[in-house]
C-alpha positions as CSV (number, residue, x, y, z in Angstrom):
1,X,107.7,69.0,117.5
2,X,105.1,71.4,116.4
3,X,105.3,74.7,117.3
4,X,102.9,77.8,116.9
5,X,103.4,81.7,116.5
6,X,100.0,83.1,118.6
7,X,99.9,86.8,117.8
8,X,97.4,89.7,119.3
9,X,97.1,93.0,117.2
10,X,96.0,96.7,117.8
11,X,94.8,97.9,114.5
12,X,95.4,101.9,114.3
13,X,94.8,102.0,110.7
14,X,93.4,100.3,107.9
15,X,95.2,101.3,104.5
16,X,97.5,98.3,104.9
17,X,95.3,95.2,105.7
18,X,93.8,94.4,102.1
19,X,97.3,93.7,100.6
20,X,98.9,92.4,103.6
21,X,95.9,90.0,104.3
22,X,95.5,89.0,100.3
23,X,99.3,88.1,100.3
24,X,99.9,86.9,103.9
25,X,98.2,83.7,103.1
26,X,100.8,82.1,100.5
27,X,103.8,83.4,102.8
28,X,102.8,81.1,105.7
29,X,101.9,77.8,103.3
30,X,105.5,78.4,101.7
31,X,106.7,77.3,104.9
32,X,104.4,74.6,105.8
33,X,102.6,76.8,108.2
34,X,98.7,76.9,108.7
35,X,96.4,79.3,110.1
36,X,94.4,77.7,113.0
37,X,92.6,81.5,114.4
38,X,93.0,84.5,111.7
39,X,90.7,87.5,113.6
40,X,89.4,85.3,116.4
41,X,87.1,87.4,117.8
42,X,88.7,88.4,120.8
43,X,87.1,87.9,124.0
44,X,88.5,88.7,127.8
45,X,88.1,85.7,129.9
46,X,90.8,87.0,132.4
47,X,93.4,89.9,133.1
48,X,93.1,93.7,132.6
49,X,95.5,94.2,129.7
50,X,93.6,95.9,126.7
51,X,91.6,93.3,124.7
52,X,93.7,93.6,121.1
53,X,91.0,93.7,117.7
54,X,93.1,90.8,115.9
55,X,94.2,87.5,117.2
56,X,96.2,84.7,115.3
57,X,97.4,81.2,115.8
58,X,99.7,79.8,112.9
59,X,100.5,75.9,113.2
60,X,103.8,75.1,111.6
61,X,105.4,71.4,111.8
62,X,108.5,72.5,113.9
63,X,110.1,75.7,115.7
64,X,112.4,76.0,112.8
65,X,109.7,76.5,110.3
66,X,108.2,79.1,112.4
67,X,111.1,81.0,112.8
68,X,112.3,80.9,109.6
69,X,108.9,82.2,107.9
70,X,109.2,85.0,110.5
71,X,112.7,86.1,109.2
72,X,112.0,85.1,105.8
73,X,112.3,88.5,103.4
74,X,108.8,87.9,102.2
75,X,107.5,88.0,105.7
76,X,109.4,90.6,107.1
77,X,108.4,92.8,104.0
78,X,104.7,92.5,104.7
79,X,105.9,93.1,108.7
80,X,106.8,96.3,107.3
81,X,103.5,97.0,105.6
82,X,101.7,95.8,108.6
83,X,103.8,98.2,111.0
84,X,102.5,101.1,109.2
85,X,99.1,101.2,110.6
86,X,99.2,98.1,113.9
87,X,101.1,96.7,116.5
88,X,101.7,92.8,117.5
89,X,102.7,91.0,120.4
90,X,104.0,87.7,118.9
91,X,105.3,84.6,120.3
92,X,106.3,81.3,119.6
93,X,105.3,78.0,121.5
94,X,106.1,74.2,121.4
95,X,103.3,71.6,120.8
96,X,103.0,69.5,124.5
97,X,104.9,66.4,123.1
């Protein structure tokens, strides 16, 4: 079943996003995931949490293909970099079958 990893990001700073963003791209294809929102424009339609300045959906063909790009060591190396300068709320969600 398909699942997705939908992501919202406070940027801090910005010294990490041009490598993070030029490599993140390969990471997700090498295990068949896809970006469906990169940036998104946020926009509050509801709630009173702070708005975050990034959004991301990434569309991978099952819940074990998310995962294991999230714990893969190339991931979780540019997690680092990414740490240095933002925070993410991340989760993972099942396709409606």
């Amino acid at each position: 079943m398909t699942a997705f990893i939908i992501g919202q990001m406070q940027i801090h700073s910005r010294d990490w996003m041009e490598e993070y963003f030029s490599k993140i791209p390969d990471v997700v294809t090498a295990h068949s995931g896809q970006f469906l929102v990169r940036g998104g424009d946020p926009e509050r339609l509801e709630g009173e949490s702070q708005l975050p300045d990034a959004a991301f959906i990434i569309e991978f063909p099952d819940r074990h293909c998310a995962k294991s790009f999230w714990s893969s060591a190339a991931f979780q190396k540019l997690a680092t970099l990414r740490r240095s300068g933002s925070t993410l709320n991340a989760i993972v969600v099942d396709k409606l079958p």
